[in-house]
C-alpha positions in Angstrom: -177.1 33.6 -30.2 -175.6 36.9 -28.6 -174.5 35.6 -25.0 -174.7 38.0 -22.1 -174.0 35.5 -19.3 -171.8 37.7 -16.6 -173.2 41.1 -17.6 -175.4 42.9 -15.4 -178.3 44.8 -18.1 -180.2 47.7 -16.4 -183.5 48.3 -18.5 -186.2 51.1 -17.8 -189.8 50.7 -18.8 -189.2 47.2 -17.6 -193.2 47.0 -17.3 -194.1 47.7 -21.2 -194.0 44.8 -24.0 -190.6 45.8 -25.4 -188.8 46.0 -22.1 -190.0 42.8 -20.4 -189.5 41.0 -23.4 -186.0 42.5 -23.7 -185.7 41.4 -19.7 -186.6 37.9 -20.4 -184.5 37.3 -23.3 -181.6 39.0 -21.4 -182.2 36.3 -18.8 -182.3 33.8 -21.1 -179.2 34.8 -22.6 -177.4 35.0 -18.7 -177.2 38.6 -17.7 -178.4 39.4 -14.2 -181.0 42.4 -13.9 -181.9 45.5 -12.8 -185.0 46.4 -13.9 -186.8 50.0 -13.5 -190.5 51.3 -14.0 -192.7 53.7 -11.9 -194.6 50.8 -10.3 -193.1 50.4 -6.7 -193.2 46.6 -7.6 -192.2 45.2 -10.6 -194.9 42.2 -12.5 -195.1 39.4 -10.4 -194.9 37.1 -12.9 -191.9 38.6 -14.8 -189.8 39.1 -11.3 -190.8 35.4 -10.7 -189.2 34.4 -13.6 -186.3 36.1 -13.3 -185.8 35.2 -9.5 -182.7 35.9 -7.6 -181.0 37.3 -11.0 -183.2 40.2 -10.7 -183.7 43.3 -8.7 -186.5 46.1 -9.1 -186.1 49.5 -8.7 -189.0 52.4 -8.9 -187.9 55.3 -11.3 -189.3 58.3 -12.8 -186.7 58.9 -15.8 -187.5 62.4 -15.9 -186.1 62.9 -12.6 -182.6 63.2 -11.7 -182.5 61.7 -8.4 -184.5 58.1 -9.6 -181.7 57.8 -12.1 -178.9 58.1 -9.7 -180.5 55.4 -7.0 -181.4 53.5 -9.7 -177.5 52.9 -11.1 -177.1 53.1 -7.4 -179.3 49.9 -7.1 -177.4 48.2 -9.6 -174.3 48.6 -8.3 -174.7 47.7 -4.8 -176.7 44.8 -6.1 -174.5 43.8 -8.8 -171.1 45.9 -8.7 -171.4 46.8 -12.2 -173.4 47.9 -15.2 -172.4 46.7 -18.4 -175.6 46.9 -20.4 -178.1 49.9 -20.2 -181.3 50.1 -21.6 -182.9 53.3 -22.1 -186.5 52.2 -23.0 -189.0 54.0 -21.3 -191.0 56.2 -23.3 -194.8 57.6 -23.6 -196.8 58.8 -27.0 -198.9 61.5 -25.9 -201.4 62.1 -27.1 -202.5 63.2 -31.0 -203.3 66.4 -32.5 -202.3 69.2 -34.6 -199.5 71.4 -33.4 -202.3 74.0 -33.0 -204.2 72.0 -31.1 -201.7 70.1 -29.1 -200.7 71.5 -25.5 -197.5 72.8 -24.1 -198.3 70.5 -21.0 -198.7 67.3 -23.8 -195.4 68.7 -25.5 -193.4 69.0 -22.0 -194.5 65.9 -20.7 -193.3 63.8 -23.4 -190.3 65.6 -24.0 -189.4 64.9 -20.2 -190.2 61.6 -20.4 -188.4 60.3 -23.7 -185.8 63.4 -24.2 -184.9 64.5 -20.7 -185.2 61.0 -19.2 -182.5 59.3 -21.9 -180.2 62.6 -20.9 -180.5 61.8 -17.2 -180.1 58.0 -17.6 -176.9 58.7 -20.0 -175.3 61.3 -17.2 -175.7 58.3 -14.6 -174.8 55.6 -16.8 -171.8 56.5 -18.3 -169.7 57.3 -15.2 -170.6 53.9 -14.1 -169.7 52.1 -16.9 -166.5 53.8 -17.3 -165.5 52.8 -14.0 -165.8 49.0 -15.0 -164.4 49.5 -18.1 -167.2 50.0 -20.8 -170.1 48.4 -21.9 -173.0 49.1 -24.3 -175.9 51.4 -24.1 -179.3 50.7 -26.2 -181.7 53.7 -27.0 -185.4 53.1 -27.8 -186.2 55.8 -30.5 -188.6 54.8 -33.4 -189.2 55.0 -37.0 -190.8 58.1 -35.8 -187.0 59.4 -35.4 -186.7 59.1 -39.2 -189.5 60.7 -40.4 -192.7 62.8 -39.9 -196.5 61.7 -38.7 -199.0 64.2 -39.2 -200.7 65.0 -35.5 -197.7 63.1 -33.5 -195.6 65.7 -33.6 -194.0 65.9 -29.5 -193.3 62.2 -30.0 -191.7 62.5 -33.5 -189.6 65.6 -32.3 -188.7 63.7 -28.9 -187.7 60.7 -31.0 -185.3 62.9 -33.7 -184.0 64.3 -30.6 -182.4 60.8 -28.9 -180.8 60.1 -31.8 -178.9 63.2 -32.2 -178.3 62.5 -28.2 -177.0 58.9 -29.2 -174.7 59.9 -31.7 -173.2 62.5 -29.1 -172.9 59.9 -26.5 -171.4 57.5 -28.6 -168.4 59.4 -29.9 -168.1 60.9 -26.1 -167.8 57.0 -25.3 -165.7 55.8 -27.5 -162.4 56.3 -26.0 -164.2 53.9 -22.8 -165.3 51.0 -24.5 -168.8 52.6 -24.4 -170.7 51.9 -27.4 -174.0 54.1 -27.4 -176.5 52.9 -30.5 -180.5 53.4 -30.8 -182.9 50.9 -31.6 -185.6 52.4 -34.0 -188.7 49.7 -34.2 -192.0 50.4 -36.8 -195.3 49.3 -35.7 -195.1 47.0 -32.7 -198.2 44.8 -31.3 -197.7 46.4 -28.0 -199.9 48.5 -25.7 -198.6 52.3 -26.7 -199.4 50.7 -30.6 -202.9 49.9 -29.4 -203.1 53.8 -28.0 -201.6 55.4 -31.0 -204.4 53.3 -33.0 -207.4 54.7 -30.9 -205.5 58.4 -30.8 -205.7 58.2 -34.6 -209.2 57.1 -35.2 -211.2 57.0 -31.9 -214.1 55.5 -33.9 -212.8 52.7 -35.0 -209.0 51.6 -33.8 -208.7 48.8 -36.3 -209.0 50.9 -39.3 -206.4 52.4 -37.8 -204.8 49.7 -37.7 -205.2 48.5 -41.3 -203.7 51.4 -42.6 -200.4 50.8 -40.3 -200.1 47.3 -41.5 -200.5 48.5 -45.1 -197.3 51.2 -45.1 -195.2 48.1 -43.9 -193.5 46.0 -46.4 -193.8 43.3 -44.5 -197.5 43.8 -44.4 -197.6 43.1 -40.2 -196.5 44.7 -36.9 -193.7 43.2 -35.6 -193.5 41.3 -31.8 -191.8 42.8 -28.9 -189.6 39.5 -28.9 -188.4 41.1 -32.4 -187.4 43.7 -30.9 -185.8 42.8 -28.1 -183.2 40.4 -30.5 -182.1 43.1 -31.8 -181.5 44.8 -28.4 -179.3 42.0 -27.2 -177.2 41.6 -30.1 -176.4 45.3 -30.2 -175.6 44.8 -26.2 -173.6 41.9 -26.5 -169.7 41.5 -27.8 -171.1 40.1 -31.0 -171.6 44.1 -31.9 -168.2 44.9 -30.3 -167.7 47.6 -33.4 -171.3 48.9 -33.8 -171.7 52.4 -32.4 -173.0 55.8 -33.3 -175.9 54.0 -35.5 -179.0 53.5 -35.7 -181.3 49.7 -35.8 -184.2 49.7 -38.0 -187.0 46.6 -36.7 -190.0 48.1 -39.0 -190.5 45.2 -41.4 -189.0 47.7 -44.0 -191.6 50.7 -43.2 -188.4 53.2 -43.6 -186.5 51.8 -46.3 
């Protein structure tokens, strides 16, 4: 088990499956929370589980000034940041790059490009200042390889990882170990979307043909994914940087 207790783990997109799962598990595990979505309140059920270990803080990633308050939140909370999770993220929605607006293209790219650039600029200072710590990026297998009609998504999910590998040689000389997370298919709500985006007719034939390019023949669980987030945040993966985490039941091997 990769044991967090005494880190403090700041995660965006704390709402979504893959980042309350990863705040639970976290908790589990002993780090103390702050947790960031655009709600102005996070799930009452999740911040009753978490209890006094836990503090919420609204953020729009895309916007420089909800970054800053946010690590600001976490250190006058906590005094520290020694985990960060950069999981927010949006899909868009499909089409063909002739078809597909500028406005669809920006607003992705602000959310899961410009938002991991503006949580890094707020992050890293922190962390330096207490001495390092590990920082997890949510890209995708769609930052490996092509979809036909998802193009904003696929580009804005190439584009963190060249980010990440910046960060994490920039870090390296603090103790700051930057790597991304990359999961396939994940039984999630944004998987649900994607499913109806693709065949609006009928989602679960959508769905079959998903679960057929995996290996594995299934999604995977945001609890999957959210392992692998907390080992790569905790001192067992005190020598993984710069890489990339594949949780696709084999989808991109």
């Amino acid at each position: 088990m990769s044991e967090l207790t005494g880190k403090v783990a700041l995660v965006t997109g704390a709402s979504g499956g893959i980042g309350s799962a990863t705040a639970r598990l976290m908790h589990e595990r002993g780090a103390r929370l702050v947790l960031s979505d655009l709600q102005d309140e996070g799930p009452a059920e999740l911040m009753r589980e978490l209890g006094d270990d836990a503090r919420w803080c609204r953020c729009d990633v895309a916007q420089e000034a909800d970054n800053a308050a946010m690590v600001q939140c976490a250190l006058d909370s906590f005094g520290r940041i020694d985990i960060a999770v950069l999981n927010a993220g949006i899909e868009g929605r499909a089409g063909l790059i002739g078809e597909t607006s500028l406005e669809n293209f920006d607003r992705v790219m602000a959310v899961n490009v410009r938002g991991v650039f503006a949580g890094l600029s707020k992050v890293m200072p922190a962390m330096r200042q207490s001495g390092g710590g590990s920082i997890v990026i949510l890209s995708s297998t769609a930052g490996r390889k092509g979809t036909p009609t998802f193009a904003p998504y696929v580009t804005s999910k190439h584009a963190v990882m060249g980010m990440m590998k910046c960060a994490a040689l920039e870090g390296a000389a603090q103790n700051i170990r930057v790597n991304t997370v990359n999961p396939g298919p994940i039984d999630t709500r944004m998987m649900a979307a994607i499913e109806g985006d693709f065949s609006p007719d009928d989602p679960r034939a959508a769905h079959e043909a998903f679960v057929q390019s995996i290996p594995m023949r299934r999604y995977g669980t945001a609890d999957e994914v959210a392992r692998m987030i907390a080992f790569l945040a905790s001192d067992e993966a005190s020598y993984c940087t710069g890489n990339y985490y594949g949780v696709d039941g084999g989808q991109t091997s």
